[in-house]
C-alpha positions in Angstrom: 19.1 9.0 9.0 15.4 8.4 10.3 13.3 7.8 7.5 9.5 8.4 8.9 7.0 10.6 8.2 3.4 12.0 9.8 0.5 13.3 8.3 -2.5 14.3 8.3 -5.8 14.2 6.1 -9.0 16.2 6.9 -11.7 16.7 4.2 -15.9 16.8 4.4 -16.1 12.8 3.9 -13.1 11.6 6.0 -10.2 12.1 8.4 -6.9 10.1 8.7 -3.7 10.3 10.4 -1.1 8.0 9.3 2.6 8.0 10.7 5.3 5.2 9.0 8.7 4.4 9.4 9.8 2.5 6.6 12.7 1.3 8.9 10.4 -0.1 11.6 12.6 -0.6 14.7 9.5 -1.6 16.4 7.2 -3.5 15.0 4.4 -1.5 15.4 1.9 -1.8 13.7 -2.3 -0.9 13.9 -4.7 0.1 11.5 -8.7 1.2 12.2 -10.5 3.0 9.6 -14.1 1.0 11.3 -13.4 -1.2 7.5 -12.5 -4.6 9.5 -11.3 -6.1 6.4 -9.3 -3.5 5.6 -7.9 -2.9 8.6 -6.7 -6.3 7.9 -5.0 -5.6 4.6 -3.2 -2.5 5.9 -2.1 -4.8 8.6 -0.5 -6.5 5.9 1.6 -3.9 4.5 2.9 -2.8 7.6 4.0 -6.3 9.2 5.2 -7.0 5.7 6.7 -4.4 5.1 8.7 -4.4 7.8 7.5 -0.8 8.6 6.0 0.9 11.5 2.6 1.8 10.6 -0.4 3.3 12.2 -3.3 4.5 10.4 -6.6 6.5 11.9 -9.3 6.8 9.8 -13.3 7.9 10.4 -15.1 8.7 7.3 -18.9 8.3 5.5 -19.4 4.8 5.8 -23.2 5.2 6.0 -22.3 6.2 2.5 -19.6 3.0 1.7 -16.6 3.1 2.1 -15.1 4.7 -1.0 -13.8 7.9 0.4 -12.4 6.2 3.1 -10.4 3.5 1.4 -9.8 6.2 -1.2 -8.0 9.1 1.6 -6.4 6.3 3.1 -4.4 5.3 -0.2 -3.9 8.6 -0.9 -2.4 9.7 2.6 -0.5 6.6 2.7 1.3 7.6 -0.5 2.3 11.1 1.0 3.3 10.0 3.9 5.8 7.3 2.1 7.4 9.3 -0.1 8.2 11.8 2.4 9.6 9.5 4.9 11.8 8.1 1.5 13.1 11.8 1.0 15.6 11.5 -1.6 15.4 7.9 -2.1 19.4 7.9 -1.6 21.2 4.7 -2.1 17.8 2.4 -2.2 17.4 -0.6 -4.3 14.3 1.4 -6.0 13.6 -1.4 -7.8 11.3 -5.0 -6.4 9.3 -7.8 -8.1 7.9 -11.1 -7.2 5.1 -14.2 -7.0 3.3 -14.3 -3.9 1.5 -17.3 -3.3 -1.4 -17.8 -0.4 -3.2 -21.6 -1.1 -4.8 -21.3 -4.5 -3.9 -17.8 -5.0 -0.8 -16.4 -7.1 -0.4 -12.8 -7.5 2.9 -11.2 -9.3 4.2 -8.0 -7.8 6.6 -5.0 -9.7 7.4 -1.8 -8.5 9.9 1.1 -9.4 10.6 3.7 -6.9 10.2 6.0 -10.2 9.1 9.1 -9.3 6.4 8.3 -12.3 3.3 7.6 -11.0 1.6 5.0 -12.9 -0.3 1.8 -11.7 -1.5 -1.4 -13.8 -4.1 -3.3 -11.7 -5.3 -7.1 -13.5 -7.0 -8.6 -10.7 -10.2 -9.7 -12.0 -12.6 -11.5 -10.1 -15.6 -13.8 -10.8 -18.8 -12.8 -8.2 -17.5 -9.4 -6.5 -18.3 -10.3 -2.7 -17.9 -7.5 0.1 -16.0 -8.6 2.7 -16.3 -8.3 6.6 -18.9 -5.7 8.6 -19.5 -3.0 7.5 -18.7 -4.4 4.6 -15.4 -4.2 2.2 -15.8 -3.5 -1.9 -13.0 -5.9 -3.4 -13.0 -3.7 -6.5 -12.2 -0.9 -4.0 -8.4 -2.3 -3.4 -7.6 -1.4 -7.4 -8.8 1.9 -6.3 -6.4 2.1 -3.0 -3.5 1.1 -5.3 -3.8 3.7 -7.5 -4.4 6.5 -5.3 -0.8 4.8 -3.1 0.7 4.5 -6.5 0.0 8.5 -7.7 0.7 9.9 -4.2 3.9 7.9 -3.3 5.2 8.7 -7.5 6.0 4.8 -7.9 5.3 2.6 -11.1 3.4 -0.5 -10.3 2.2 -3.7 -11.8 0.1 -5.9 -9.7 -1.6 -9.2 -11.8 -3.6 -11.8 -10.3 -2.1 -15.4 -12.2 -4.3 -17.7 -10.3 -7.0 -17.4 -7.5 -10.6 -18.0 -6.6 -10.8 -17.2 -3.3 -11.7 -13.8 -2.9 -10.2 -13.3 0.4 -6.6 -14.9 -0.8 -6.7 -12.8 -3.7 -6.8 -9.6 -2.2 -4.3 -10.3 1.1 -1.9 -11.9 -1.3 -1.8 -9.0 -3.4 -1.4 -6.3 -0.2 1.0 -9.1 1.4 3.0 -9.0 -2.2 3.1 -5.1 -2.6 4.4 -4.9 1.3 7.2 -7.4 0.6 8.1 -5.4 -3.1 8.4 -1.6 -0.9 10.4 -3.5 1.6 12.7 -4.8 -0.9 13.1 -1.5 -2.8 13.6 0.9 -0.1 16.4 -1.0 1.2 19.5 0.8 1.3 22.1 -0.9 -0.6 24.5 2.6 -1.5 25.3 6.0 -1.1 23.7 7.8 -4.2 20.1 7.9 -6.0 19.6 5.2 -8.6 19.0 7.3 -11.4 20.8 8.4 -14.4 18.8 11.5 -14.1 20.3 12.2 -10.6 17.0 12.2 -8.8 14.0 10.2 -8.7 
């Protein structure tokens, strides 16, 4: 079974396509949403994830980029739980410490069907990033909106860090390497005394 998805997002402030398979027999991956640095990050979750990814974006970014990195999280999130389906036989559940230099971030996730996200990554000064410019306090923003689209429970707390850039690509890198681990398929039925997720 191919599990992939393609959609579509067209609104006043923004329009995205995003296509994903969480298989990846490619490698593909590309992002451009005209956010450099977060082109970057979504990098991350695709080669990370071990996903194909490819994400289109334009949006208001004479405005900032809110809407953009907003519709993106939010498509993203559609796109993934449709291309998980019934979530058959996954591992559903991932967690981990993901280190880059003086950064430590700890990653959980549950495949839940529950949408709920706990973001603790505080920072000191709050310094955009790239040109036009990235909000750091914009990537709690794109988790959430993943997090309620996609109907997954996540928990994503910075332990150590000062380095704004580490910081934030750790935690994308460790939330790509927690879906990979809990979409793997490891049986035949859904994980869930409930008989769905």
């Amino acid at each position: 079974m191919t599990r992939a998805a393609s959609k579509q997002r067209t609104t006043k402030e923004t329009s995205i396509s995003i296509s994903l398979d969480v298989d990846g027999p490619t490698g593909a991956v590309s992002a451009s949403t005209g956010l450099p640095f977060f082109d970057h990050m979504l990098d991350q979750i695709g080669r990370h994830g071990g996903f194909d990814l490819a994400i289109e974006a334009t949006g208001d970014l004479d405005v900032d980029g809110h809407h953009t990195v907003e519709d993106v999280g939010i498509l993203l999130g559609e796109v993934f739980k449709e291309a998980l389906g019934d979530k058959a036989g996954v591992r559903r559940f991932a967690s981990g410490l993901y280190p880059l230099d003086e950064a430590l971030i700890q990653v959980a996730l549950d495949l839940s069907g529950r949408p709920y996200c706990v973001y603790d990554v505080p920072f000191g000064e709050v310094l955009p990033l790239g040109s036009p410019p990235f909000n750091p306090e914009m990537a709690e923003h794109f988790w959430q909106s993943f997090a309620t689209s996609a109907g997954i429970t996540l928990h994503v707390n910075k332990q150590a860090g000062t380095n704004t850039h580490h910081v934030l690509e750790a935690t994308f890198k460790g939330v790509a390497r927690c879906l990979r681990d809990a979409v793997r398929v490891e049986g035949t039925g859904v994980p869930s005394t409930k008989g769905s997720l």
